[in-house]
C-alpha positions as a Markdown table, in Angstrom:
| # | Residue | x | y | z |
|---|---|---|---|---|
| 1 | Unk | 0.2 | 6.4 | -8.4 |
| 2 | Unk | 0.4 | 10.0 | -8.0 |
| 3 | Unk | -1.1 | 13.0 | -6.2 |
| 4 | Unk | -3.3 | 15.7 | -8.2 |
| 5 | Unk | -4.1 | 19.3 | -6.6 |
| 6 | Unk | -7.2 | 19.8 | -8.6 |
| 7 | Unk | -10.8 | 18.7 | -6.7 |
| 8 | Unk | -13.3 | 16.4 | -8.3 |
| 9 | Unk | -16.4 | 15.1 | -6.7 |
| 10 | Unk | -15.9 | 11.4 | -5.3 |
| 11 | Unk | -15.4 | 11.7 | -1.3 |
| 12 | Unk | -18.3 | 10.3 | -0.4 |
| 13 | Unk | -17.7 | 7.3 | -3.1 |
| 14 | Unk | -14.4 | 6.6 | -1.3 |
| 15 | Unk | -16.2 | 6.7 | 1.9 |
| 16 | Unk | -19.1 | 4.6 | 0.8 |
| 17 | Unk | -16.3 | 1.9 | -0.6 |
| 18 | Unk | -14.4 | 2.1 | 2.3 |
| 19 | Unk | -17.4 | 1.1 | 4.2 |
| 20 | Unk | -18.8 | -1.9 | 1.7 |
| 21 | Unk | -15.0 | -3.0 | 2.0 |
| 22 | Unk | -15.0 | -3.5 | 5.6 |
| 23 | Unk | -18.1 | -4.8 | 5.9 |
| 24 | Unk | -17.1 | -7.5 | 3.4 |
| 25 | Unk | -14.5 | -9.3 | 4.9 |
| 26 | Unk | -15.2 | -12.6 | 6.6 |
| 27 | Unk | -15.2 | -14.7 | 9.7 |
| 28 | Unk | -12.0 | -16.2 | 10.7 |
| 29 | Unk | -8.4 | -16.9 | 10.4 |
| 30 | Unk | -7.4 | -13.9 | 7.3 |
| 31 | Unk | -4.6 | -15.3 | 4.3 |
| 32 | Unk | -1.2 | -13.1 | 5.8 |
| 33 | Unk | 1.4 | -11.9 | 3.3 |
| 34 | Unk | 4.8 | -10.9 | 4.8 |
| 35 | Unk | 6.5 | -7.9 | 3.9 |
| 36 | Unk | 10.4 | -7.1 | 3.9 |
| 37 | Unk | 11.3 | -3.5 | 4.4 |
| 38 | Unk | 14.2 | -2.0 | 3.0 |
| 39 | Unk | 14.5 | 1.5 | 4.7 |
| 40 | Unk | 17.0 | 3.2 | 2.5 |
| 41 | Unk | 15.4 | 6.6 | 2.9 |
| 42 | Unk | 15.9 | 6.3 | 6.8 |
| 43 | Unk | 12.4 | 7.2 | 7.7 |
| 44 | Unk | 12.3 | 7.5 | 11.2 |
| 45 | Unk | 11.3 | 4.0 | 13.3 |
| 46 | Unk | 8.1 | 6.0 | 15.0 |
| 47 | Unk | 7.3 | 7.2 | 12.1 |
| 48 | Unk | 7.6 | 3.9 | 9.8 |
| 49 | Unk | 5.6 | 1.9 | 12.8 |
| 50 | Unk | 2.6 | 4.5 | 12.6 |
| 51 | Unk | 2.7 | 4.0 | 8.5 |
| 52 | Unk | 3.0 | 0.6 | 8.9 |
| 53 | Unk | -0.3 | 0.4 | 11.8 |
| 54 | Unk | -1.5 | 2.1 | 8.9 |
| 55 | Unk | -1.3 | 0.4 | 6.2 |
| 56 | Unk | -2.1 | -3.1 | 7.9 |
| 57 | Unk | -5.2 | -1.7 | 9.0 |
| 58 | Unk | -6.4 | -1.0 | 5.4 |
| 59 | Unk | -5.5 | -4.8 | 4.7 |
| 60 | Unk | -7.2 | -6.1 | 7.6 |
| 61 | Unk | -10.4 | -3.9 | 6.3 |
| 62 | Unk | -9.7 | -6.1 | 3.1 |
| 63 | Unk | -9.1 | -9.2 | 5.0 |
| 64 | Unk | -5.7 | -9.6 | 4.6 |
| 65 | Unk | -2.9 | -9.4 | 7.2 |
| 66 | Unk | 0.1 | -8.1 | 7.2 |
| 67 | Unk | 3.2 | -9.1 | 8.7 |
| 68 | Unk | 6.1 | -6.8 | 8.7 |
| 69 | Unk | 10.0 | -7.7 | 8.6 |
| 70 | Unk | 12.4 | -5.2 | 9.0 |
| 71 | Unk | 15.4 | -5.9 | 6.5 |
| 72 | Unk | 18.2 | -4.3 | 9.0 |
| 73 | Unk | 17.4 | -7.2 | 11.7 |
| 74 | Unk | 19.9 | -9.6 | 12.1 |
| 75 | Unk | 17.0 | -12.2 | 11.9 |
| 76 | Unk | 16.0 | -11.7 | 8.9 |
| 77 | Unk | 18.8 | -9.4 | 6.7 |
| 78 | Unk | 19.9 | -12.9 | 4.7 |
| 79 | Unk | 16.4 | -13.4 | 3.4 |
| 80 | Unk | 16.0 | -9.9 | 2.3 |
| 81 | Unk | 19.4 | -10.6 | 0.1 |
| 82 | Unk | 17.3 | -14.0 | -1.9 |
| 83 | Unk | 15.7 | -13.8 | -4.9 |
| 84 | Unk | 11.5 | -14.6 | -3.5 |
| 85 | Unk | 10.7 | -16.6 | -7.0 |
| 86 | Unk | 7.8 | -18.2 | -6.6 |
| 87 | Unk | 6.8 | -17.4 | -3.2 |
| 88 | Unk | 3.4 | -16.1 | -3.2 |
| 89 | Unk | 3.0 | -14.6 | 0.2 |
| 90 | Unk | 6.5 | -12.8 | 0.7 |
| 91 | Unk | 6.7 | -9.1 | -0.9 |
| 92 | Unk | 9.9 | -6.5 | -0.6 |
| 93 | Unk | 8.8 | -2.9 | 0.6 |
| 94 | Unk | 11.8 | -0.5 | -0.4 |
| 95 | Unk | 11.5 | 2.9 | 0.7 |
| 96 | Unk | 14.0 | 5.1 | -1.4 |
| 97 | Unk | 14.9 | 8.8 | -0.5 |
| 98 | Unk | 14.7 | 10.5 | -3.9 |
| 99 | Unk | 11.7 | 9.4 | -6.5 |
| 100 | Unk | 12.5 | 7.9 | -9.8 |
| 101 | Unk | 9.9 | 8.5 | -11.9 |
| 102 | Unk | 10.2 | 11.7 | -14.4 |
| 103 | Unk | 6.5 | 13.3 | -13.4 |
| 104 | Unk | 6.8 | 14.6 | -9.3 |
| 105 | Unk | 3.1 | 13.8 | -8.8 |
| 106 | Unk | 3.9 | 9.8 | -8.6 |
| 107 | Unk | 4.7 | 8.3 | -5.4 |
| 108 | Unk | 5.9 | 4.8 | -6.0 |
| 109 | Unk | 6.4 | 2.4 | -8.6 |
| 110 | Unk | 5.3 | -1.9 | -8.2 |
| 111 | Unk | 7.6 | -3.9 | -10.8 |
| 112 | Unk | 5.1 | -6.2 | -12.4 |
| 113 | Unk | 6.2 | -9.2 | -15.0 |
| 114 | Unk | 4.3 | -10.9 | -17.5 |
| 115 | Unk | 0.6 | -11.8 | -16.0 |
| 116 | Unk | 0.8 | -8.5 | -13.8 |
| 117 | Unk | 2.8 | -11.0 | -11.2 |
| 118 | Unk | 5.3 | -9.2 | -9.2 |
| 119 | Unk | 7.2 | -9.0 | -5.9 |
| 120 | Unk | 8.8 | -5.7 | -5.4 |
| 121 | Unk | 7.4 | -2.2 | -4.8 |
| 122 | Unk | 9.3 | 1.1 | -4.7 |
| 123 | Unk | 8.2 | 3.9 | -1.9 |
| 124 | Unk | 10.3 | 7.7 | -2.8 |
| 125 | Unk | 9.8 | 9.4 | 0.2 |
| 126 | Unk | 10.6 | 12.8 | -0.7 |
| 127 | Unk | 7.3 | 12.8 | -2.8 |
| 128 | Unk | 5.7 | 11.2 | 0.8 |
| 129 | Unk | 7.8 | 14.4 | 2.5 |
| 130 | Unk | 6.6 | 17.1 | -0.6 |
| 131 | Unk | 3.0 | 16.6 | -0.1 |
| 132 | Unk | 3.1 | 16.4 | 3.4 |
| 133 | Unk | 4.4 | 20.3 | 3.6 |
| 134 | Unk | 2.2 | 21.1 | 0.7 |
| 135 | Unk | -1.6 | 19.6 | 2.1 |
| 136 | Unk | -0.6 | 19.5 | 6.0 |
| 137 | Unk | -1.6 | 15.4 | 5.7 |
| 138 | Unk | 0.6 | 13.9 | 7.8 |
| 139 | Unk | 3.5 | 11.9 | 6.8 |
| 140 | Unk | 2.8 | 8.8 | 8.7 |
| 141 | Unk | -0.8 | 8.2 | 7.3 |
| 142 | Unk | 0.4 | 9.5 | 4.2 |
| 143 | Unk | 3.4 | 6.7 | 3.5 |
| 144 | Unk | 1.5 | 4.1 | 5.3 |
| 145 | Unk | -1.4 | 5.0 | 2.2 |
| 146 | Unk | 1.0 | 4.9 | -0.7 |
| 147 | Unk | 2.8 | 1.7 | 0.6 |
| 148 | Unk | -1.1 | 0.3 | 1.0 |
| 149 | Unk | -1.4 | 1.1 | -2.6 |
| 150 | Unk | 2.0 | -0.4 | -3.8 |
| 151 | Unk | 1.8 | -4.0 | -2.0 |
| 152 | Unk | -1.7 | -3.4 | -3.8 |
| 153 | Unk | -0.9 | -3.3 | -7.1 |
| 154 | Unk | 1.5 | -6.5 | -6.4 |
| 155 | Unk | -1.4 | -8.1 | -5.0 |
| 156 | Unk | -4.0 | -6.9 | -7.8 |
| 157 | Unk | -1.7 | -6.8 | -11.0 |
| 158 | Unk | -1.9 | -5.1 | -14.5 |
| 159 | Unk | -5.2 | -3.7 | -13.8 |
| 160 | Unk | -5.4 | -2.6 | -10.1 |
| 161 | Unk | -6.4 | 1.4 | -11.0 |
| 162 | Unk | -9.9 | 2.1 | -10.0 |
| 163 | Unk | -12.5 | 5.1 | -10.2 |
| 164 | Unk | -13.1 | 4.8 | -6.2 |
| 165 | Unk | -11.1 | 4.0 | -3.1 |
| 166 | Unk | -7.1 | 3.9 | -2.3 |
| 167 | Unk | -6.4 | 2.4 | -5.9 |
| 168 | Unk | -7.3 | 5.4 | -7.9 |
| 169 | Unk | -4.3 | 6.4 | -10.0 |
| 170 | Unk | -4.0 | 10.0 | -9.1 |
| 171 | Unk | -5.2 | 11.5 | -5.4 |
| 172 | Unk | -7.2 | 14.5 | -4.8 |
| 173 | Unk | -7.4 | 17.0 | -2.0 |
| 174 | Unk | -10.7 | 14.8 | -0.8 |
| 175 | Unk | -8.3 | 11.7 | -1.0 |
| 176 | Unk | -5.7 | 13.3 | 1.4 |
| 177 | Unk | -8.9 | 13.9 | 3.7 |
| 178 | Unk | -9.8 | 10.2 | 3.5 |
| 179 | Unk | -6.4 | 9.2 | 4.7 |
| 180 | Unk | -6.1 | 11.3 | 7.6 |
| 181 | Unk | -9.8 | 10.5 | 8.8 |
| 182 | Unk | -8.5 | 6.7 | 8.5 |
| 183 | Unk | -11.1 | 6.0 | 5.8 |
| 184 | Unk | -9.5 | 5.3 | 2.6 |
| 185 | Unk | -9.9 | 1.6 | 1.6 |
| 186 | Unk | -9.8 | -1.1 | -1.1 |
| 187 | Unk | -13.3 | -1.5 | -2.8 |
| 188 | Unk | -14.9 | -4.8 | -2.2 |
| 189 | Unk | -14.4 | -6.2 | -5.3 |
| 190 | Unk | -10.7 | -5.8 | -5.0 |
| 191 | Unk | -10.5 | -7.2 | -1.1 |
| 192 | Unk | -11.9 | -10.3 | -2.7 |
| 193 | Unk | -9.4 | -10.7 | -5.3 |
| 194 | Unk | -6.7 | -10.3 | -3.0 |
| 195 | Unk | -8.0 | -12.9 | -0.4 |
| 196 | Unk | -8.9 | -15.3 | -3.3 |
| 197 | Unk | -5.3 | -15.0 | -5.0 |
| 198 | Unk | -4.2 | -15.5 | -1.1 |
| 199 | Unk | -6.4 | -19.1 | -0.6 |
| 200 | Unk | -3.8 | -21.3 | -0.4 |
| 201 | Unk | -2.5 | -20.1 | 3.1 |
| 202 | Unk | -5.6 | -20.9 | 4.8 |
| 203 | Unk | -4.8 | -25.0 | 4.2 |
């Protein structure tokens, strides 16, 4: 997933999802997924809260919890050391300092195996950090966005890209505008999916 600087007319698509995505999620207890964060890039603890408020709101819109598990805690440091085989509700958040990917515009990578199954996703903060001096968006909304969209691509697999919403390969000026007005979402469709591959937790 990456950033673009060019404009192109889908704001009030991403709005109109972001809506129908809310309103689709049902009545009570929501499937949880738990996810282990490596902080290498030592983003600041008020700032990786807000991010993190951030993105578990854009789950909950989906109907999906979030519960968060910070890999430097005594309580939980040995677990973030296993291997999560076949585990489908536990997912590893690492948050690098520099990016890895050859083209600047991409903000983090989601390791995917065969069937688009995977349990790992890569945040490079200095991309988060880049953008944030460049469009003014602020950092907080802005990682807690791109870590939304990683967990969702572990979540959604191979073919998570979309035209609309916070799964559209490459963000726009009126995508950085959705994320700080709080409104950038996972379609409906894609909500679904998640809570569907997420079933089993509810018995």
């Amino acid at each position: 997933m990456g950033f673009g600087k060019c404009w192109w007319g889908c704001a009030l698509l991403v709005l109109l999802w972001g809506t129908m995505a809310k309103a689709g999620t049902g009545e009570g207890d929501l499937p949880e997924i738990t996810v282990l964060v490596n902080n290498s890039a030592d983003v600041s603890r008020t700032v990786l809260r807000r991010a993190e408020n951030d993105a578990e709101r854009i789950f909950r819109a989906a109907g999906v919890e979030i519960e968060w598990a910070d890999c430097r805690s005594d309580a939980v440091v040995d677990l973030c050391q296993q291997v999560l085989g076949a585990n489908p509700f536990v997912f590893v958040l690492h948050i690098v300092p520099t990016g890895k990917m050859s083209t600047d515009s991409v903000f983090g990578v989601a390791f995917l195996g065969e069937g688009g199954i995977g349990k790992y996703c890569d945040v490079f903060f200095d991309r988060v950090e880049e953008t944030q001096r460049e469009s003014g968006t602020g950092a907080a909304h802005l990682l807690g966005a791109v870590v939304a969209h990683e967990l969702g691509h572990l979540l959604l697999g191979s073919h998570a890209h979309a035209y609309v919403g916070i799964m559209t390969p490459t963000w726009q000026e009126q995508s950085l505008r959705a994320i700080e007005m709080g409104t950038f979402f996972f379609t409906r469709e894609q909500g679904a999916f998640m809570r569907e591959r997420l079933q089993p937790v509810n018995h």
